[in-house]
N, CA, C and O atoms as a DFTB+ gen file, in Angstrom:
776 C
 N C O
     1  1     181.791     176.775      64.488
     2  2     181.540     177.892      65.363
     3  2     180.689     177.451      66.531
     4  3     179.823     176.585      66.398
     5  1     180.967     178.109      67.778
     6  2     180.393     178.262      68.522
     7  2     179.584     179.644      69.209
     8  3     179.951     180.810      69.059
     9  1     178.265     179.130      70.083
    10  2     177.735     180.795      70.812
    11  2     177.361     180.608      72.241
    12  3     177.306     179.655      73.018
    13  1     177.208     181.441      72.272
    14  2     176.297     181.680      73.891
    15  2     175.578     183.181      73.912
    16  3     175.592     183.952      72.953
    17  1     175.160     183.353      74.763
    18  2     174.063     184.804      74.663
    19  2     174.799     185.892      74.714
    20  3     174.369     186.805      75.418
    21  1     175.868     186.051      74.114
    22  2     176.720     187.066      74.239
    23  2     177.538     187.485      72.804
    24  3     177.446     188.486      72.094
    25  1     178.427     186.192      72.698
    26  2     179.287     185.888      71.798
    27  2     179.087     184.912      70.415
    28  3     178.090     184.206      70.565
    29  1     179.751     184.686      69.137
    30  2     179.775     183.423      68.829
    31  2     181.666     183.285      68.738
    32  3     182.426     184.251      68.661
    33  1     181.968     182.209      68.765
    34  2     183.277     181.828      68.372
    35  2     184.254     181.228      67.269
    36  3     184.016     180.079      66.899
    37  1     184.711     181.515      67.033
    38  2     185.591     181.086      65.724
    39  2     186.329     180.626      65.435
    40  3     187.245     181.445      65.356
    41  1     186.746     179.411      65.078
    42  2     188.451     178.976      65.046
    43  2     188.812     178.966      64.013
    44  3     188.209     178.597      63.005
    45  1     190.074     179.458      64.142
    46  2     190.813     179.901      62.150
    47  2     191.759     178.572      61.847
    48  3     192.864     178.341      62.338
    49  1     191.011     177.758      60.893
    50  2     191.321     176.559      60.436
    51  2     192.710     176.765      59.033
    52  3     192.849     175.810      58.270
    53  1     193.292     177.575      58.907
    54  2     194.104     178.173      58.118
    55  2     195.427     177.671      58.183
    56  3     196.303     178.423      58.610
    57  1     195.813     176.120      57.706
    58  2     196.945     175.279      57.644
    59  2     198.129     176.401      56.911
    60  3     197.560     177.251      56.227
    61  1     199.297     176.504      56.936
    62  2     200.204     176.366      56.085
    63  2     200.957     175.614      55.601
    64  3     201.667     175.075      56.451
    65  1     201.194     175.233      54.348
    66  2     202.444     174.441      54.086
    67  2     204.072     175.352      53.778
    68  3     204.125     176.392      53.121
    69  1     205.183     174.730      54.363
    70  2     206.177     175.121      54.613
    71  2     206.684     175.130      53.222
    72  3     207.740     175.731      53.029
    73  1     206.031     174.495      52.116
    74  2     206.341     175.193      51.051
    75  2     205.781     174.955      49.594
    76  3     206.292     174.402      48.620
    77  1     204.701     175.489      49.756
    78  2     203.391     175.480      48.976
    79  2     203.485     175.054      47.714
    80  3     202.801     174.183      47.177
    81  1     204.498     175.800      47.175
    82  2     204.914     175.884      45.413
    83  2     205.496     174.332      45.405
    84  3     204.875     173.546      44.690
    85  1     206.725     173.787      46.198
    86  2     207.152     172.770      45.085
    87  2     206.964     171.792      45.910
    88  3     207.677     170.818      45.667
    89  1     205.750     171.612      47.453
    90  2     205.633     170.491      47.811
    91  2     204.622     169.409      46.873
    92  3     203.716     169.700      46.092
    93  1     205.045     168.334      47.195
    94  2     205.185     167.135      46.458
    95  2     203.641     166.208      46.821
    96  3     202.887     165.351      46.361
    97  1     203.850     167.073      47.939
    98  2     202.468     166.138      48.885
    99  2     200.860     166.738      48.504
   100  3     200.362     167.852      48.668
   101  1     200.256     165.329      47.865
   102  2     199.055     165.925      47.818
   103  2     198.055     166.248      49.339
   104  3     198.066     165.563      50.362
   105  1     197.335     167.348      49.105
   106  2     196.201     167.471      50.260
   107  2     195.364     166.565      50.591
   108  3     194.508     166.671      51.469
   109  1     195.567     165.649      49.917
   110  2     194.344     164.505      50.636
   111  2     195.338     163.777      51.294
   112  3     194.918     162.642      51.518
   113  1     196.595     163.964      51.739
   114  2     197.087     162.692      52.339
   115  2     197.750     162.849      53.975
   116  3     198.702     163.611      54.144
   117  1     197.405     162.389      54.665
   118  2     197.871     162.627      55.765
   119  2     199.497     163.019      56.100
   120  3     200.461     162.537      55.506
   121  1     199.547     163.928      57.103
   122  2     201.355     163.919      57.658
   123  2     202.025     164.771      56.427
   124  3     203.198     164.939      56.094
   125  1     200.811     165.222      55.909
   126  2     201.570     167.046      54.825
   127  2     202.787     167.660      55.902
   128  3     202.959     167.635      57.120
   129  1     203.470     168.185      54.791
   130  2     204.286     169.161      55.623
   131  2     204.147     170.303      55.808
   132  3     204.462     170.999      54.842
   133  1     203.632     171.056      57.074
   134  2     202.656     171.896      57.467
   135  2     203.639     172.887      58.162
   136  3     204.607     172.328      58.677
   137  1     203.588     174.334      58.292
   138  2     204.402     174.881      58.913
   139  2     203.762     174.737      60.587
   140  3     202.569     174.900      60.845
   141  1     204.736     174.431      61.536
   142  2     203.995     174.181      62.459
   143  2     204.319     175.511      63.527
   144  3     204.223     175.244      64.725
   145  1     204.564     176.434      63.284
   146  2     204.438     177.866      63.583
   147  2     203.315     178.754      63.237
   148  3     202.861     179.731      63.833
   149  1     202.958     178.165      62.088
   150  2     201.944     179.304      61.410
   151  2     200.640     178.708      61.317
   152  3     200.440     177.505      61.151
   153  1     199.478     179.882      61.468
   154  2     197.865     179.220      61.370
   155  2     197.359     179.116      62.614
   156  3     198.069     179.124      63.620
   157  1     195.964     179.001      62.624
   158  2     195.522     178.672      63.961
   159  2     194.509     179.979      64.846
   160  3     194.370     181.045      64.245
   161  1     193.897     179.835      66.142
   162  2     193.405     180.939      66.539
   163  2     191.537     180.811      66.934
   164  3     190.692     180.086      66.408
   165  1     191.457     181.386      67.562
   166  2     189.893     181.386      68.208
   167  2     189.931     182.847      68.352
   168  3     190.787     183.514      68.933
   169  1     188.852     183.255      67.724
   170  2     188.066     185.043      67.425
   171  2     186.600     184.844      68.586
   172  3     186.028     183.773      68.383
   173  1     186.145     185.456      69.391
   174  2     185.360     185.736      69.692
   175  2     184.727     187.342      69.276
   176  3     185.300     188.388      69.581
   177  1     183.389     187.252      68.494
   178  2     182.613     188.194      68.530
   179  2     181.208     188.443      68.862
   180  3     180.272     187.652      68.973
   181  1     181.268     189.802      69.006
   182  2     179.704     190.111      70.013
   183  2     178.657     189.771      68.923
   184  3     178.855     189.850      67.711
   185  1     177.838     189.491      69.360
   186  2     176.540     189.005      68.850
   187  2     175.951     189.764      68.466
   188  3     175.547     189.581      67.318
   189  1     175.510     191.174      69.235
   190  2     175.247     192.824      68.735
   191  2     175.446     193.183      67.275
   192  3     174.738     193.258      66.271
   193  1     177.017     193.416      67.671
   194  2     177.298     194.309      66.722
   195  2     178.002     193.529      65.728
   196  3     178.014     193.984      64.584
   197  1     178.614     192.391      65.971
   198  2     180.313     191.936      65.129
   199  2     181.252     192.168      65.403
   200  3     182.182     191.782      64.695
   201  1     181.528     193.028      66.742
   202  2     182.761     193.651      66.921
   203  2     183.560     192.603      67.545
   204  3     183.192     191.887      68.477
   205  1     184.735     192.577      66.925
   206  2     185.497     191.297      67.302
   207  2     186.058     191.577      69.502
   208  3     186.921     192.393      69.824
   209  1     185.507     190.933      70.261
   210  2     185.981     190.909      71.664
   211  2     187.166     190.360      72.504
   212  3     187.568     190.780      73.589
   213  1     187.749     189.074      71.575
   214  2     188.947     189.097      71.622
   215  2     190.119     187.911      71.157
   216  3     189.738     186.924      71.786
   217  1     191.019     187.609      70.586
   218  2     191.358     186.762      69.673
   219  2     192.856     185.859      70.510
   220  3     193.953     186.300      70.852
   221  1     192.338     184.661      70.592
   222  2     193.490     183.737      71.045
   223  2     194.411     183.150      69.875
   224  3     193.926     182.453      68.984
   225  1     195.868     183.499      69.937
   226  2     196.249     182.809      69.015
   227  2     196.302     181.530      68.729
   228  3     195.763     180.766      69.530
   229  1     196.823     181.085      67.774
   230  2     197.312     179.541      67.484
   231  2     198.444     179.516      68.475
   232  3     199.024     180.498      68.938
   233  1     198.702     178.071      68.765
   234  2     199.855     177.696      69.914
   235  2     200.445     176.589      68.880
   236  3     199.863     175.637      68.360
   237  1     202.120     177.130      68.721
   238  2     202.971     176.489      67.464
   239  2     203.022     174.822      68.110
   240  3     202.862     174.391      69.252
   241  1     203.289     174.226      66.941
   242  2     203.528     172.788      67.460
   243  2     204.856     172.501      68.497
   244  3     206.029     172.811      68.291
   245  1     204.288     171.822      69.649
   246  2     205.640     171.355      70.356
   247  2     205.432     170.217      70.949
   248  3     204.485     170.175      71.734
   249  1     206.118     169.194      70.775
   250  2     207.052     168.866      69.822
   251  2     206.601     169.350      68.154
   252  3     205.445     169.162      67.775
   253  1     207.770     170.059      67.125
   254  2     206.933     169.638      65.924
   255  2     207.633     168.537      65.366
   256  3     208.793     168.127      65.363
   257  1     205.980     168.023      64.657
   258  2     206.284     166.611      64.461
   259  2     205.607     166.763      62.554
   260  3     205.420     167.783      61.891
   261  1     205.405     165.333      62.188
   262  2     205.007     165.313      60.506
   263  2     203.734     165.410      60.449
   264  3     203.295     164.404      61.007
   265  1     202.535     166.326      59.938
   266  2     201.472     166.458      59.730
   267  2     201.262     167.390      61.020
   268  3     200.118     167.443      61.471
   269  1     202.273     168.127      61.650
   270  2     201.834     168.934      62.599
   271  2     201.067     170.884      62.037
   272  3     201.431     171.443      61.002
   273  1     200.157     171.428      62.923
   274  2     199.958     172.602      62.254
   275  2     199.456     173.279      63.617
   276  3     199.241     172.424      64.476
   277  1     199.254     174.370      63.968
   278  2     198.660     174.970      64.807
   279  2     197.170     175.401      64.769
   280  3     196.470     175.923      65.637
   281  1     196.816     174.897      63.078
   282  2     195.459     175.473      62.897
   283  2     194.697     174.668      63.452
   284  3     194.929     173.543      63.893
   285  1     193.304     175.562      63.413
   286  2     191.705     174.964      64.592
   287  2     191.102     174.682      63.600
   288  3     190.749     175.824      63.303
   289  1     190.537     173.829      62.543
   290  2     189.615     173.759      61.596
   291  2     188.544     172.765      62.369
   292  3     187.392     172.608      61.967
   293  1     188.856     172.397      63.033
   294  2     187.613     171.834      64.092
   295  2     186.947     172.130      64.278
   296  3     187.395     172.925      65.104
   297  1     185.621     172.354      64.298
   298  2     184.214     172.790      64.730
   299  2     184.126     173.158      66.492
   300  3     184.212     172.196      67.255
   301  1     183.987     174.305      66.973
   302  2     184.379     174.999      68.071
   303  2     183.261     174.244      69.139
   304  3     182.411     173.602      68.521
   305  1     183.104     174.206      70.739
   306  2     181.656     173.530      71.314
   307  2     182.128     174.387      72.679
   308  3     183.206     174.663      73.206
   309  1     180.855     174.623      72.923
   310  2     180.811     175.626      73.845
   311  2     179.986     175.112      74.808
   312  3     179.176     174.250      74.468
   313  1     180.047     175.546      76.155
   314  2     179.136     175.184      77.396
   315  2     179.564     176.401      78.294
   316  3     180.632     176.956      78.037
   317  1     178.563     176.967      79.632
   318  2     178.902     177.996      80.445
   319  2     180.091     178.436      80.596
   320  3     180.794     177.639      81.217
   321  1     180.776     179.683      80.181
   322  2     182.147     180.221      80.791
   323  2     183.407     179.117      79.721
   324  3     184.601     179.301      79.957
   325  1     183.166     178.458      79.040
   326  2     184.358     177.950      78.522
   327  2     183.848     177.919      76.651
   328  3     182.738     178.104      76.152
   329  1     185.129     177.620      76.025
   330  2     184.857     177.248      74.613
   331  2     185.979     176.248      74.069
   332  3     187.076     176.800      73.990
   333  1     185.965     174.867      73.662
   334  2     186.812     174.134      73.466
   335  2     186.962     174.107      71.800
   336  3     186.099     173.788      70.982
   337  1     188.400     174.564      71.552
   338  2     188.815     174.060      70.067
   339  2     190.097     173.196      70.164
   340  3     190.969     173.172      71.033
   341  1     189.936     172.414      68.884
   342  2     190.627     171.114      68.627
   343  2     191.495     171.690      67.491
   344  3     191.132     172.536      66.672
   345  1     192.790     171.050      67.581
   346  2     193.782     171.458      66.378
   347  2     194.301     170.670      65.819
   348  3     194.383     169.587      66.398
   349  1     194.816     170.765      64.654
   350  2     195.849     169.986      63.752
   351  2     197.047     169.549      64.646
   352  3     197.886     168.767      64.199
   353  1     197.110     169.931      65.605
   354  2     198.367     169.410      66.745
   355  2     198.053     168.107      67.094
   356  3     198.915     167.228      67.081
   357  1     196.806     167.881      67.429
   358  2     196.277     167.151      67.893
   359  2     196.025     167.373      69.443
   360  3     195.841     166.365      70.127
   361  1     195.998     168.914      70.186
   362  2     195.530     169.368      71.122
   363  2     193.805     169.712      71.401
   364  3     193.187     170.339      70.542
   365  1     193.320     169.379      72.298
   366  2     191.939     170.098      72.186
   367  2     192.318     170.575      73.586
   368  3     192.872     169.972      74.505
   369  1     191.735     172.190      73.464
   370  2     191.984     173.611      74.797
   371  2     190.934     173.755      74.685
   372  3     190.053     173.464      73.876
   373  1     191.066     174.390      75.831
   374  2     189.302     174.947      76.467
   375  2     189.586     176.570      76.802
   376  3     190.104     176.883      77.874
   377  1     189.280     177.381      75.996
   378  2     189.080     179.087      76.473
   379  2     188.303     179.615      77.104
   380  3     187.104     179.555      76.830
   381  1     188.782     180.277      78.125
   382  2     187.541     181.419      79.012
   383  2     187.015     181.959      77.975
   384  3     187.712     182.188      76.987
   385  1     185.217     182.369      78.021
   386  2     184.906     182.654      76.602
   387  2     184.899     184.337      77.089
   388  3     184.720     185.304      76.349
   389  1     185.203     184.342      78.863
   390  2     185.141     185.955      78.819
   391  2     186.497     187.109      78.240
   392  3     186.402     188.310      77.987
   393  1     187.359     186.467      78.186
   394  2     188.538     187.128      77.631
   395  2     189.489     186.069      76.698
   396  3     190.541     186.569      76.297
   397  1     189.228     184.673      76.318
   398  2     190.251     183.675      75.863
   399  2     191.286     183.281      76.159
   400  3     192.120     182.781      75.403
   401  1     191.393     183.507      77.640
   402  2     192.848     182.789      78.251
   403  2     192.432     181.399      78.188
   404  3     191.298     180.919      78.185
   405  1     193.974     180.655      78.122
   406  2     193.819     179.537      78.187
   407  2     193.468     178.798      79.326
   408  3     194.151     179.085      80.310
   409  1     192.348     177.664      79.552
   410  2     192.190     177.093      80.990
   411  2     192.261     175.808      81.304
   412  3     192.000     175.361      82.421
   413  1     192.769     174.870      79.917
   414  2     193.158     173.690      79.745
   415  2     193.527     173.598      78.450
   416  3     193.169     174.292      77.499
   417  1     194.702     172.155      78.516
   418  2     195.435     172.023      77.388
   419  2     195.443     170.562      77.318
   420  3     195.905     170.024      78.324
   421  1     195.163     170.012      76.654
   422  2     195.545     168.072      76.286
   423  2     195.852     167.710      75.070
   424  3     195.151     168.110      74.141
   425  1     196.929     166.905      74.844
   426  2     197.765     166.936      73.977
   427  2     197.147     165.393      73.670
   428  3     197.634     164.582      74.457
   429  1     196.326     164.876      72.851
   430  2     195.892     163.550      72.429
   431  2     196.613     162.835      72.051
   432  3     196.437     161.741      72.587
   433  1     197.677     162.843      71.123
   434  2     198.644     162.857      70.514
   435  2     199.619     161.351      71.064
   436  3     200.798     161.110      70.805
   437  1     198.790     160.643      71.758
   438  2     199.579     159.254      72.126
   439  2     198.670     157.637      71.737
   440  3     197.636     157.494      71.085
   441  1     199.344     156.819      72.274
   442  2     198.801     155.448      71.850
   443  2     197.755     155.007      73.611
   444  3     198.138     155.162      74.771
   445  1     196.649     154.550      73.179
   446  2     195.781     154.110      74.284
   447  2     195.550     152.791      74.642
   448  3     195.433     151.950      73.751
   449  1     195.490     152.568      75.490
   450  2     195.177     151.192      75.414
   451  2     193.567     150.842      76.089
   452  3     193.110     151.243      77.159
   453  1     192.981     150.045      75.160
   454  2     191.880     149.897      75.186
   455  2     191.197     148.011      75.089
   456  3     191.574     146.926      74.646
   457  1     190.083     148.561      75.776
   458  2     189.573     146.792      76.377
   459  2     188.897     145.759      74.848
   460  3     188.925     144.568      74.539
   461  1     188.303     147.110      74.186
   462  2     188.093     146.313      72.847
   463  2     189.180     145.524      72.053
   464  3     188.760     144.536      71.451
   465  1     190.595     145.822      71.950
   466  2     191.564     145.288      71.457
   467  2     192.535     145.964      70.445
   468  3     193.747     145.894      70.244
   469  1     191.182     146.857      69.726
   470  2     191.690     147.878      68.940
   471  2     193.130     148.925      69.375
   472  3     193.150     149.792      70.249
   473  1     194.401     148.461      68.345
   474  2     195.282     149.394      68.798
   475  2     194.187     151.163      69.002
   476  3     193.148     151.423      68.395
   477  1     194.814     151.940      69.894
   478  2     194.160     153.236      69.253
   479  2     195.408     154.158      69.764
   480  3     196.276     154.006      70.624
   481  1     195.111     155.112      68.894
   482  2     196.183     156.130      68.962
   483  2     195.665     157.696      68.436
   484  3     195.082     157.850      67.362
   485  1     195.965     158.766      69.332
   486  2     195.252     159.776      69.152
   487  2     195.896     160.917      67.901
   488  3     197.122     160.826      67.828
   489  1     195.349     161.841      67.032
   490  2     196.171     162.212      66.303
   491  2     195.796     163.851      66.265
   492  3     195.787     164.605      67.238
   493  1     195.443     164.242      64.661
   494  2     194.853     165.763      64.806
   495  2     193.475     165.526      64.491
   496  3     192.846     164.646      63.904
   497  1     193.098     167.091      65.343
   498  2     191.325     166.863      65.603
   499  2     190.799     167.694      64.559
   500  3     191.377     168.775      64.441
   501  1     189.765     167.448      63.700
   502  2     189.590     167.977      62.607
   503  2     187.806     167.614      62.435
   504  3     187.344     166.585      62.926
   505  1     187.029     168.504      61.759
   506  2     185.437     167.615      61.709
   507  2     184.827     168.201      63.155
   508  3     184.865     169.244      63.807
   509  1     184.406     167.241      63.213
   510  2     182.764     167.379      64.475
   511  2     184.073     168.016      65.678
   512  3     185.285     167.825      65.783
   513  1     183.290     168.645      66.263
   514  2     183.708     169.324      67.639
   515  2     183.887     168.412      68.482
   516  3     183.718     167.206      68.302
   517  1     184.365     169.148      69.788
   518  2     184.371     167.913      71.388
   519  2     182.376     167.951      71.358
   520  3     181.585     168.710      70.800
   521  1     182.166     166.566      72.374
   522  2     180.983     166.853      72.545
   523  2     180.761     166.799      74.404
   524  3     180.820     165.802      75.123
   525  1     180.457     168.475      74.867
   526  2     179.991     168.131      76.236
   527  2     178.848     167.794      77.092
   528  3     177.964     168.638      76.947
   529  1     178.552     166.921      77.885
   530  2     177.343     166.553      78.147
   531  2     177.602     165.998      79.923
   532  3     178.501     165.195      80.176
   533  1     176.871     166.445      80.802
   534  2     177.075     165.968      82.030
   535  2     178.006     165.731      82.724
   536  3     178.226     164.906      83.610
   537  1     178.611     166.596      82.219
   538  2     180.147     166.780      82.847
   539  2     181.538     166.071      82.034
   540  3     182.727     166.247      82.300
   541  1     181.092     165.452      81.253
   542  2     182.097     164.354      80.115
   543  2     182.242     165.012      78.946
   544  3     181.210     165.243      78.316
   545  1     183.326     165.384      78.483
   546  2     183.918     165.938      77.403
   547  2     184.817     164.573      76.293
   548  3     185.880     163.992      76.513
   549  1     183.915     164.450      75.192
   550  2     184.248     163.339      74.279
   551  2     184.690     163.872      73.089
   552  3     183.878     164.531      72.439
   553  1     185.722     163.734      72.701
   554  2     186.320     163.949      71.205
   555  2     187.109     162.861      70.620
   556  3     187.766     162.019      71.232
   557  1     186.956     162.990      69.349
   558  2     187.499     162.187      68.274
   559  2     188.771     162.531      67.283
   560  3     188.644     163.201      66.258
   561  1     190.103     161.931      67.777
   562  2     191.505     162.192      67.225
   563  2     192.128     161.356      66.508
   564  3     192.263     160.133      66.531
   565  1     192.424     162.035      65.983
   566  2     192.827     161.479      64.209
   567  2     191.959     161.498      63.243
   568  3     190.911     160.853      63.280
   569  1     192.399     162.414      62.064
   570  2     191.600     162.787      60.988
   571  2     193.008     162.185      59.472
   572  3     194.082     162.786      59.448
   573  1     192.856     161.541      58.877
   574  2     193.671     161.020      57.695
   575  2     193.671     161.841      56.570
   576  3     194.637     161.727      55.815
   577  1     192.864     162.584      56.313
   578  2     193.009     164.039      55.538
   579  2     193.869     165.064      55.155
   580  3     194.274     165.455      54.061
   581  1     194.093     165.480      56.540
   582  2     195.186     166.639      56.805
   583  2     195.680     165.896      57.937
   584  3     195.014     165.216      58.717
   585  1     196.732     166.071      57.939
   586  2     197.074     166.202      59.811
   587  2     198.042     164.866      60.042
   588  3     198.923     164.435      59.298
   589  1     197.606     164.385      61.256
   590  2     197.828     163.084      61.901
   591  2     196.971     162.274      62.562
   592  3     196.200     162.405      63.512
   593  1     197.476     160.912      61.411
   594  2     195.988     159.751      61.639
   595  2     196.128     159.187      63.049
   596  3     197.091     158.862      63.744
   597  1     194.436     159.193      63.253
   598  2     194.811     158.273      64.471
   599  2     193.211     157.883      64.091
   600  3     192.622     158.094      63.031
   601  1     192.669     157.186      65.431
   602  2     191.748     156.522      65.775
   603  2     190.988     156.025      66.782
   604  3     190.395     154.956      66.928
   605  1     191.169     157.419      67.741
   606  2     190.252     157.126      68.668
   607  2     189.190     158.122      69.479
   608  3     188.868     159.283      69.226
   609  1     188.943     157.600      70.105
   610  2     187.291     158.166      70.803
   611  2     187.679     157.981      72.273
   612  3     187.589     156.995      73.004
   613  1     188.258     159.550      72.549
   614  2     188.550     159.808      74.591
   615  2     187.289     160.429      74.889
   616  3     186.564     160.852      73.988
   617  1     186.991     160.504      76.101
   618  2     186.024     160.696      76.966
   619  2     186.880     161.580      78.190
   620  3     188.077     161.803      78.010
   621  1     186.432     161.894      79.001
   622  2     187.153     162.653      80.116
   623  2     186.003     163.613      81.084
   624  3     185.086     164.256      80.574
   625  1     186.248     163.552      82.388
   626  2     185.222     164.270      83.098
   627  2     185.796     166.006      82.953
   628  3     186.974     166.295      83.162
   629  1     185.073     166.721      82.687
   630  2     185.665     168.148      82.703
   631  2     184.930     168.624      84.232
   632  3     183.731     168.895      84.295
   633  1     185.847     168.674      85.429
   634  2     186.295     169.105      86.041
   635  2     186.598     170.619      86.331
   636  3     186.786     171.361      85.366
   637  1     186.663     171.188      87.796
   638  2     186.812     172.559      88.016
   639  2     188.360     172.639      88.087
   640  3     188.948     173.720      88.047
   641  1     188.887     171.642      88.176
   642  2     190.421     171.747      88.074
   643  2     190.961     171.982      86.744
   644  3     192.099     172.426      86.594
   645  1     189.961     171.619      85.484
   646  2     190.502     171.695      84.264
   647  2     191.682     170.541      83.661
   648  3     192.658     170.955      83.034
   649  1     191.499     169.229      83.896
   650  2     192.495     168.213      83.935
   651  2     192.100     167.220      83.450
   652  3     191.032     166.834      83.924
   653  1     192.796     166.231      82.177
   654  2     192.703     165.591      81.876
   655  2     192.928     164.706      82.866
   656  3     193.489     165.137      83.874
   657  1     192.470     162.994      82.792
   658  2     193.123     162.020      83.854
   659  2     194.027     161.426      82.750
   660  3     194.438     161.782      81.646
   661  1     194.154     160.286      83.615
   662  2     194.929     159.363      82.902
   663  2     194.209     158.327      81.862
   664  3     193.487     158.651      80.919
   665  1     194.503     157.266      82.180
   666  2     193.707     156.373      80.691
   667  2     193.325     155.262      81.700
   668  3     193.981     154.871      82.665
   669  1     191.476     154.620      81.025
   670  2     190.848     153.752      81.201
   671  2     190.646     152.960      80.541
   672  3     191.248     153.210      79.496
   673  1     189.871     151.616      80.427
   674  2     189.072     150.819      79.472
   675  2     188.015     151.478      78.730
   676  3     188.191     152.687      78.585
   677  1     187.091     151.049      78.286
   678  2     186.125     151.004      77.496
   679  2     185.319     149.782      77.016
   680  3     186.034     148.782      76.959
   681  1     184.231     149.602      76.707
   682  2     183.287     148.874      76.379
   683  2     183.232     148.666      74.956
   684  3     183.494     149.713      74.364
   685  1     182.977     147.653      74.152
   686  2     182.669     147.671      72.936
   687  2     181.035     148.151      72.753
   688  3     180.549     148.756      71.798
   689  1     180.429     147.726      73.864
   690  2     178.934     148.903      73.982
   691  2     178.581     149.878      74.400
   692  3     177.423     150.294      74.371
   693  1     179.496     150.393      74.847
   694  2     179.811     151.877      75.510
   695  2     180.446     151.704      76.363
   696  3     181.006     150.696      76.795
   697  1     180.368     153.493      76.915
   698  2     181.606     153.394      77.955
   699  2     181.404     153.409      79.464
   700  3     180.447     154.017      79.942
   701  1     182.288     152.750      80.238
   702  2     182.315     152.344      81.514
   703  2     183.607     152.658      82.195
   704  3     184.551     152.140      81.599
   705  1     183.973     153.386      83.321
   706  2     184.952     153.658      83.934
   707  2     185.386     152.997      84.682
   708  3     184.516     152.410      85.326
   709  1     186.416     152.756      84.970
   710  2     187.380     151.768      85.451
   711  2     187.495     152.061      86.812
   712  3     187.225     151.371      87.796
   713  1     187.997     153.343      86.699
   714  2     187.997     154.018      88.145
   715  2     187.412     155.835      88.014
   716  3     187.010     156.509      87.066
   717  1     187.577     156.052      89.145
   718  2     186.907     157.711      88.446
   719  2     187.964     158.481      88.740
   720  3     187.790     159.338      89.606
   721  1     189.530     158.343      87.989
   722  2     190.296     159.489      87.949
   723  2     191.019     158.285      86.520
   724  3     191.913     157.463      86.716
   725  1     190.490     158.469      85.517
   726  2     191.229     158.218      84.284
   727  2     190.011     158.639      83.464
   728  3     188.893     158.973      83.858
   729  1     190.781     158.486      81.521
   730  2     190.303     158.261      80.820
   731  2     190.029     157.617      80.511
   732  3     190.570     156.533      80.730
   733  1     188.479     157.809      79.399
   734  2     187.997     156.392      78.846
   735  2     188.536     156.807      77.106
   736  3     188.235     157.894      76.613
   737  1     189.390     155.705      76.305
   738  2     190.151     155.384      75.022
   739  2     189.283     153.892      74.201
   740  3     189.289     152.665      74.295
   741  1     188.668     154.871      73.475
   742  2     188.337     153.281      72.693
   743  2     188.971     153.862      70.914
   744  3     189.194     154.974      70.434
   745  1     189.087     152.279      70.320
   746  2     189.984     152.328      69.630
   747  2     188.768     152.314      68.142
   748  3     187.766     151.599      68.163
   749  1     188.961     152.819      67.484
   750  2     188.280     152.207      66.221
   751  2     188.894     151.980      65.196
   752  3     189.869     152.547      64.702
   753  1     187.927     150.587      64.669
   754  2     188.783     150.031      63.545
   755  2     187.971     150.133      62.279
   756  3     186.767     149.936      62.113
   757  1     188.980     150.516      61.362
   758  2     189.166     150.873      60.541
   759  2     188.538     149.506      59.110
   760  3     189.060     148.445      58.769
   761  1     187.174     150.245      58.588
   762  2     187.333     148.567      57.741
   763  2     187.544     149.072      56.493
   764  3     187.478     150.300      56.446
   765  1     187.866     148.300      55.077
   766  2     187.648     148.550      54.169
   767  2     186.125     148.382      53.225
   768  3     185.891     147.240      52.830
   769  1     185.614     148.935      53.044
   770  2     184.503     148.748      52.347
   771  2     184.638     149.010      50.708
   772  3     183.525     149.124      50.195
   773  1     185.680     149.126      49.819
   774  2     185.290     148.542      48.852
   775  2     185.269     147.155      48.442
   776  3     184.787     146.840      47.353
């Protein structure tokens, strides 16, 4: 959830599977078969009273793909006039928090190329929220749980245009922009620790 002096926000993390009873697939494993029509949604309510102010639906998967879902179980992050939730699509949107129209859409959902070496590839957003700070909006795609795995860490300037760029390097010590109309994609790798 998210708030501001008005509202807090909600995203309805509420997967379906396309067929509950005789699927085969356990829940711990990534790329379930998820109805990718159903689930999903951001509730805004008043802080006052509870009275719900106004409810964005889930947006069905398109393309649908394997481990796709429309649900938000992502942890919601909020800053002036906007509220960003992340989905099992592997989309993270940004809502007007005064009525919940939509005011950006990015579909993570591809392969990056990055200066560390690490393949990375973006998947569904699930866990910790976007994080905004000085104008840079950073989230983390691919969750192996539910959804679709991936493994990486975008960055992006949030802008009055509302626009993702394109794709940058990255630092293995942080991040550094290449130019200032892309993204920054770093890849993480994956170790085994038993």
């Amino acid at each position: 959830m998210a708030s501001d002096d008005k509202n807090v926000y909600a995203s309805v993390g509420d997967w379906v599977r396309k067929d509950s009873v005789s699927s085969k697939i356990s829940p711990s494993i990534a790329d379930a078969d998820f109805d990718p029509n159903k689930g999903g949604g951001l509730t805004a309510l008043r802080l006052t009273d509870g009275a719900k102010v106004w409810f964005a639906p889930g947006h069905p998967c398109s393309p649908p793909r394997p481990g796709c879902s429309p649900a938000q179980p992502a942890a919601a992050s909020s800053i002036s006039g906007v509220v960003f939730s992340g989905s099992i699509d592997g989309h993270i949107r940004a809502f007007s928090t005064e009525d919940g129209h939509l005011l950006w859409d990015f579909d993570t959902v591809h392969d990056y190329p990055t200066v560390n070496g690490v393949a990375a590839k973006g998947g569904s957003l699930n866990g910790a929220g976007p994080v905004i700070v000085d104008g840079m909006v950073y989230v983390n795609s691919g969750y192996t749980r539910f959804g679709m795995s991936g493994n990486v860490l975008l960055a992006s300037p949030w802008m009055e245009n509302r626009r993702l760029y394109g794709y940058c390097d990255c630092s293995c010590r942080g991040f550094a922009l290449a130019s200032d109309d892309q993204i920054m994609a770093c890849g993480i790798r994956r170790t085994n620790t038993t």
